[in-house]
Backbone as CSV, one residue per row, in Angstrom:
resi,resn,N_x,N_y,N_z,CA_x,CA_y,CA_z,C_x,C_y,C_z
1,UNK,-92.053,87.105,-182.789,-92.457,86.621,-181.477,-93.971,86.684,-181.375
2,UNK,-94.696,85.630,-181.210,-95.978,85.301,-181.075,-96.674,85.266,-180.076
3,UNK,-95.873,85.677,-178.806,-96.049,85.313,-177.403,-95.991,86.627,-177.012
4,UNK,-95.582,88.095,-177.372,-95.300,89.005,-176.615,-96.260,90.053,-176.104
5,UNK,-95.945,89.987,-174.561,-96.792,90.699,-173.694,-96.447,91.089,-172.723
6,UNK,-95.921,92.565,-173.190,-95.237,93.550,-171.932,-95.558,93.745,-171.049
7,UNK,-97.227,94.340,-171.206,-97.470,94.520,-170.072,-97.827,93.490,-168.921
8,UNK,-98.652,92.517,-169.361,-98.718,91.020,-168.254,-97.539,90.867,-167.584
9,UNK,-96.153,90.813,-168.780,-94.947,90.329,-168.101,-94.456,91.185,-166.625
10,UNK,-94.325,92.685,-166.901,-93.920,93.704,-166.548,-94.734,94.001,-164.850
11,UNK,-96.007,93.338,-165.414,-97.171,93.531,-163.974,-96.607,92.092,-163.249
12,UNK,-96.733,90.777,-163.863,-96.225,89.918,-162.915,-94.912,89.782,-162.570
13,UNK,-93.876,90.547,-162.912,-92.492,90.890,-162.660,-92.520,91.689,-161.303
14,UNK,-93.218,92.586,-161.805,-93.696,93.728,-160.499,-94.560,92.447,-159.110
15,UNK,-95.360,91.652,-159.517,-95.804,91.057,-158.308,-95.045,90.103,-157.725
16,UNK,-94.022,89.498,-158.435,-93.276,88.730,-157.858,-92.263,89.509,-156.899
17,UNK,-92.196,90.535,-157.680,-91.531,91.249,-156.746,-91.314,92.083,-155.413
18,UNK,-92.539,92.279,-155.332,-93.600,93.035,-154.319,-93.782,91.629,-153.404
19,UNK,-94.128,90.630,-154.112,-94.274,89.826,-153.023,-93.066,88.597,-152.321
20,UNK,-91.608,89.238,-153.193,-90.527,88.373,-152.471,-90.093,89.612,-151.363
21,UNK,-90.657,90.855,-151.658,-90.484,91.923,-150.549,-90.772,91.629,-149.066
22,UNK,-92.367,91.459,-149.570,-92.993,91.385,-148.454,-92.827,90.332,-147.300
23,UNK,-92.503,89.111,-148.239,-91.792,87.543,-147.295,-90.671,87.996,-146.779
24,UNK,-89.984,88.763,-147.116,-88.069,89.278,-146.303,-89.009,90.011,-145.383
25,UNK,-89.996,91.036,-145.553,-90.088,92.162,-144.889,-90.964,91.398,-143.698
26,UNK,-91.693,90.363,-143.761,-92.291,90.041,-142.425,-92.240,88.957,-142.151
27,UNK,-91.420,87.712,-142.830,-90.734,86.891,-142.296,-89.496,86.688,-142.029
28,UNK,-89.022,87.613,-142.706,-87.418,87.376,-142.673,-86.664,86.404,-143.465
29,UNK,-87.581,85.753,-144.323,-87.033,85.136,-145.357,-86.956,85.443,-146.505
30,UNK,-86.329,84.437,-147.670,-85.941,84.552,-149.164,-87.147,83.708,-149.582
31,UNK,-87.693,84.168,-150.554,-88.735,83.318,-151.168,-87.804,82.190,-152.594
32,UNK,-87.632,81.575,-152.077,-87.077,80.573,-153.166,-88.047,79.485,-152.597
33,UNK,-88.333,79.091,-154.102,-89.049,77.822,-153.850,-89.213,76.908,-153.634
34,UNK,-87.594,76.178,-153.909,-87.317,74.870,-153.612,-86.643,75.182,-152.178
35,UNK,-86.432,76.326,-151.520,-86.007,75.965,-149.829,-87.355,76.035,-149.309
36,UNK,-88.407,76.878,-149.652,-89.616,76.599,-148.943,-90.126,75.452,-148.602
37,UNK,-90.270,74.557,-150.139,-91.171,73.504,-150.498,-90.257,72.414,-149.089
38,UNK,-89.146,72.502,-149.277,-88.007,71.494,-148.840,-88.381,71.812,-147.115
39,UNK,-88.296,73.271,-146.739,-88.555,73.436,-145.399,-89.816,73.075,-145.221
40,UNK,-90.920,72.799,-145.496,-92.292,72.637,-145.222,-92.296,70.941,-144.943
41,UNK,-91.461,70.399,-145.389,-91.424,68.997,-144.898,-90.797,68.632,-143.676
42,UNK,-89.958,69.644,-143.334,-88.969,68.970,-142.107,-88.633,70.540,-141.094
43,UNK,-89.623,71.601,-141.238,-89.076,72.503,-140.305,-90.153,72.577,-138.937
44,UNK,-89.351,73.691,-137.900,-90.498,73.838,-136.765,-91.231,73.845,-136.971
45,UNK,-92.050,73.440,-136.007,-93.403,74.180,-136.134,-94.018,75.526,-136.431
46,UNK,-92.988,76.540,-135.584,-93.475,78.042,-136.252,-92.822,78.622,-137.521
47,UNK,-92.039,77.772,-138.039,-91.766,77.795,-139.805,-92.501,76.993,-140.661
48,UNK,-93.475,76.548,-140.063,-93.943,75.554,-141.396,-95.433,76.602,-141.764
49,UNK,-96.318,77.364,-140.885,-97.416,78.009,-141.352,-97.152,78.709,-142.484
50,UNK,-96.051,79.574,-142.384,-95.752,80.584,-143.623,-95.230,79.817,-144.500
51,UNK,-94.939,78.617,-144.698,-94.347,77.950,-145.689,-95.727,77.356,-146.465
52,UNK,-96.034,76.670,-145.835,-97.612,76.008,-145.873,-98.425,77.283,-147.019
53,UNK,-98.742,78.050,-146.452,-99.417,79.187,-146.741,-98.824,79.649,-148.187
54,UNK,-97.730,80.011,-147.993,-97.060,80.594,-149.605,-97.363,79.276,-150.326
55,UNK,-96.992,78.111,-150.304,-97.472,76.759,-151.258,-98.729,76.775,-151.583
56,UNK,-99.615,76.921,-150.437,-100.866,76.970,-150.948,-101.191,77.857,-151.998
57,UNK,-100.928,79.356,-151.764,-100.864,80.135,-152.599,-100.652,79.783,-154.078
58,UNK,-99.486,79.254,-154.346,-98.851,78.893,-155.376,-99.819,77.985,-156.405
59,UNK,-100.493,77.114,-155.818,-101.268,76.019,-155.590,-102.673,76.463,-156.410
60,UNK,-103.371,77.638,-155.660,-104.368,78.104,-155.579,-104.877,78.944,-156.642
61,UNK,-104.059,80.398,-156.762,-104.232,81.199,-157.857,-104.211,80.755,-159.472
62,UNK,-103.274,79.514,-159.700,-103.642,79.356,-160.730,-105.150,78.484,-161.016
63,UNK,-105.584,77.590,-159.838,-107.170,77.244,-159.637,-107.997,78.198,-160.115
64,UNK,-107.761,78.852,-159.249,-108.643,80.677,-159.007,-108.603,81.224,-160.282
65,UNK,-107.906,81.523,-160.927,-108.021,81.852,-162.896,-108.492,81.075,-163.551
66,UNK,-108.103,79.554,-163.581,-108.644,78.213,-164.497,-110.026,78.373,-164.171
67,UNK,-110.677,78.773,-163.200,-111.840,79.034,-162.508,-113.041,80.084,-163.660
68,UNK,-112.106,81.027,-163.543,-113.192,81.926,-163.827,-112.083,82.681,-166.115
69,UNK,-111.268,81.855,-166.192,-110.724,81.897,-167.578,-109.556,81.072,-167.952
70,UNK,-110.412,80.027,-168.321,-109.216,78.467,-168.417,-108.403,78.656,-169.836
71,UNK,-108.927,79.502,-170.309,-108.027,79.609,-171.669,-106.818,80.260,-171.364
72,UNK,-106.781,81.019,-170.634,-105.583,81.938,-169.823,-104.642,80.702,-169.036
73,UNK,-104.480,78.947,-169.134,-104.280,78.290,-168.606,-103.396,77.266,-169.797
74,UNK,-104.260,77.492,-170.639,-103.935,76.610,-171.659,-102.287,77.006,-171.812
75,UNK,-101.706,75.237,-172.036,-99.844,75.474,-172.437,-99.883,74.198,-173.399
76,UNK,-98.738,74.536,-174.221,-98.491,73.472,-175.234,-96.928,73.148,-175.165
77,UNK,-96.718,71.658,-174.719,-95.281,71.339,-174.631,-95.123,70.404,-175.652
78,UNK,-93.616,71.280,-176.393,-93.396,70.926,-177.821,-92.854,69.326,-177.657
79,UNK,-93.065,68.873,-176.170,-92.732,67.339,-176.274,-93.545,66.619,-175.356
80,UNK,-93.704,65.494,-175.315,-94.309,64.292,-174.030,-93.343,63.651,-173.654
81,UNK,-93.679,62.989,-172.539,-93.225,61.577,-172.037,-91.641,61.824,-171.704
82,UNK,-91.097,60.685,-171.498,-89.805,60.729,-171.246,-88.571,61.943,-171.156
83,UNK,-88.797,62.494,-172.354,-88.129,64.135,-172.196,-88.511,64.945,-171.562
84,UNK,-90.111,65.121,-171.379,-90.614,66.120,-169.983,-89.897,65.716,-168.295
85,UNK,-89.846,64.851,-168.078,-89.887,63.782,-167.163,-87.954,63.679,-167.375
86,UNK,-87.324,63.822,-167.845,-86.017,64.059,-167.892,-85.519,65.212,-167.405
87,UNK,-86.336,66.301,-168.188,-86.442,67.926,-167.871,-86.311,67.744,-166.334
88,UNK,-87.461,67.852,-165.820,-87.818,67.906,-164.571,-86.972,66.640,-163.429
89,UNK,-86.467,65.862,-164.149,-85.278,65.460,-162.715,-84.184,66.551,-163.062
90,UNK,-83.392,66.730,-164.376,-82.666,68.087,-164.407,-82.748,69.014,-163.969
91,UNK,-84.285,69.691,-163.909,-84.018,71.241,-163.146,-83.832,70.738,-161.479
92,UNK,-84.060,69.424,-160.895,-84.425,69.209,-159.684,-83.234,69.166,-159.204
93,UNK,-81.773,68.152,-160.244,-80.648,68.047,-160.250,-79.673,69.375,-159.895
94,UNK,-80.215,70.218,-160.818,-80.002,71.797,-160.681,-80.018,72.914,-159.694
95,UNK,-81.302,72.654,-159.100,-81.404,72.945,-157.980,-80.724,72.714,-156.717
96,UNK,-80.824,71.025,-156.514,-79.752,70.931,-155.525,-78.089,71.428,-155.718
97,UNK,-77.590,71.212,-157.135,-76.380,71.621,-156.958,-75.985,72.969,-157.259
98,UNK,-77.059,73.843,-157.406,-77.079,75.416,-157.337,-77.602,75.903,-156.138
99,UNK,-77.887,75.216,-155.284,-78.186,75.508,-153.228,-79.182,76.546,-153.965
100,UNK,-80.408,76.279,-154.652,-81.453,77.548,-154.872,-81.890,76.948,-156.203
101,UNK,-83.104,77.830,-156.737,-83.560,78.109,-157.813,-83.633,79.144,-158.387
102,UNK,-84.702,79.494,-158.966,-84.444,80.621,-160.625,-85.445,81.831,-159.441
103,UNK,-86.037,81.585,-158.364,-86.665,82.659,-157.475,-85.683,82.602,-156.585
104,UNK,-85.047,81.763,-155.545,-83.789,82.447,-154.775,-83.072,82.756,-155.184
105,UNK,-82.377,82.817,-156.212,-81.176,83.209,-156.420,-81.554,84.420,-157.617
106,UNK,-82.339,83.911,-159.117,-82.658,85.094,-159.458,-83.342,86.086,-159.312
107,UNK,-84.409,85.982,-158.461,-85.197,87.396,-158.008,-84.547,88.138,-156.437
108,UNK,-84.167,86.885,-155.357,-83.998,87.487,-154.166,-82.332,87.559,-154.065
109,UNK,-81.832,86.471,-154.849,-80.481,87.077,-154.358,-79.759,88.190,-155.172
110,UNK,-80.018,88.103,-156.678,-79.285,89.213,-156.891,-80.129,90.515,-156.627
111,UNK,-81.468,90.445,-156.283,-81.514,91.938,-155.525,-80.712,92.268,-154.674
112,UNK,-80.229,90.812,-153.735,-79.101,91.683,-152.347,-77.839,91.286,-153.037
113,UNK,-77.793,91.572,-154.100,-76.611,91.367,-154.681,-75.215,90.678,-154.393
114,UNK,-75.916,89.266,-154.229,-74.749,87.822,-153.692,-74.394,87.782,-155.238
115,UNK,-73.090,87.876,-154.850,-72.195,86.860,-156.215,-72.374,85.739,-156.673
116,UNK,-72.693,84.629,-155.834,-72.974,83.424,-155.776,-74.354,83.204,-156.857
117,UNK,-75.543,84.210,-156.232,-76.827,84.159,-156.891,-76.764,84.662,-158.420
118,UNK,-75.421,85.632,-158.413,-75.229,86.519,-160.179,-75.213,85.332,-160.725
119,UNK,-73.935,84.409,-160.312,-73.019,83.280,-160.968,-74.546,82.429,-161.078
120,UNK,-75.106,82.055,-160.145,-75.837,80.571,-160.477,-76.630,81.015,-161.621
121,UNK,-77.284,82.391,-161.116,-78.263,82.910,-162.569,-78.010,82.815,-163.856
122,UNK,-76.589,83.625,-164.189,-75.720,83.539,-165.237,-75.820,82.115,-166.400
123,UNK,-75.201,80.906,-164.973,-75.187,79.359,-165.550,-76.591,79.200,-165.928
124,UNK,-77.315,78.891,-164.812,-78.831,78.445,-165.635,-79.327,79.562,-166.696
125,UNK,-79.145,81.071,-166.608,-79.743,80.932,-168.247,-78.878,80.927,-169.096
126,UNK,-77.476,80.483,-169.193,-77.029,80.140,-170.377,-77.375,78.436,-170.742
127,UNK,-77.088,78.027,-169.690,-77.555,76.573,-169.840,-79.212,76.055,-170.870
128,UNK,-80.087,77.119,-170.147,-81.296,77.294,-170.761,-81.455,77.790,-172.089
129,UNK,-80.357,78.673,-172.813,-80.379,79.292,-173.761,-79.282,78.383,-174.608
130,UNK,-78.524,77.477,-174.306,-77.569,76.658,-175.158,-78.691,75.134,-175.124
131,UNK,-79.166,75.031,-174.176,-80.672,73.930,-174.653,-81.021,74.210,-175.842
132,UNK,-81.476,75.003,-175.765,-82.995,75.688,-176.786,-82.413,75.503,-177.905
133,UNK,-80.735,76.462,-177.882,-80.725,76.096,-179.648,-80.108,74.602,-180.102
134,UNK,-79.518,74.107,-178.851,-79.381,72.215,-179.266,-80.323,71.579,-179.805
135,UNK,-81.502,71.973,-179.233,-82.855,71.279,-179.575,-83.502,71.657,-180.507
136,UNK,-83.157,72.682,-181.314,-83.359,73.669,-182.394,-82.974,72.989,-183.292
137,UNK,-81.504,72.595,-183.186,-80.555,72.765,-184.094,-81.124,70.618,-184.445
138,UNK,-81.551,70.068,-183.628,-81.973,68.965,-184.140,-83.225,68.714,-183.618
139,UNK,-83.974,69.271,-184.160,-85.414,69.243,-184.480,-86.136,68.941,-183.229
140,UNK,-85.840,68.759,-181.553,-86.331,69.047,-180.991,-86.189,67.452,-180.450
141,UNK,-85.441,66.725,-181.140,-84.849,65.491,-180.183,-86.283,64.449,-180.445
């Protein structure tokens, strides 16, 4: 493994976590990303600031690093074009028919330990992990 880094992982594990706390603890919500993004288009008015705000966030910090250490930015996708762009209507596909993503359901729901959130987690990373070696297993399509 060419990639491994405990401690980065372990610290941004810890901040994601600290900070899906803090959204339950003073909004009263689940930080999943695709109900945020989704509520920020069509909710009240006094739900859209904190929605607004966490996006921006999202938005921002990786600016804020590219800023001051763009190499810490740099990614290499083992494909272009059409298969990226396939990917990404799939996870979108995914999303809707898993009512969540890989932050509602795997960070906030199975902390409150919904069945629903074990199960969806479960599927997407096996799904994710029977990809990898399909695409393995023929050279990456």
């Amino acid at each position: 493994m060419e990639n491994f880094t405990p401690y980065s992982a372990a610290i941004g594990g810890a901040m994601i976590g600290l900070s899906a706390v803090w959204l339950m603890a003073s909004a009263g919500r689940i930080a999943g990303i695709s109900g945020i993004l989704g509520g920020a288009l069509n909710a009240d008015k006094g739900d859209k600031s904190w929605r607004w705000t966490f996006l921006a966030g999202l938005i921002l910090a990786p600016l804020i690093v590219g800023f001051f250490q763009p190499s810490r930015l740099e990614i290499e996708f083992p494909t272009t074009g059409p298969l990226l762009i396939l990917a990404a209507v799939l996870v979108g596909v995914g999303t809707q028919l898993g009512n969540g993503c890989t932050s509602g359901h795997g960070v906030c729901g199975n902390a409150r330990l919904s069945m629903r959130s074990l199960l969806a987690t479960l599927t997407f990373m096996t799904t994710g992990i029977v990809t990898v070696l399909i695409m393995r297993s023929f050279g990456g399509l």
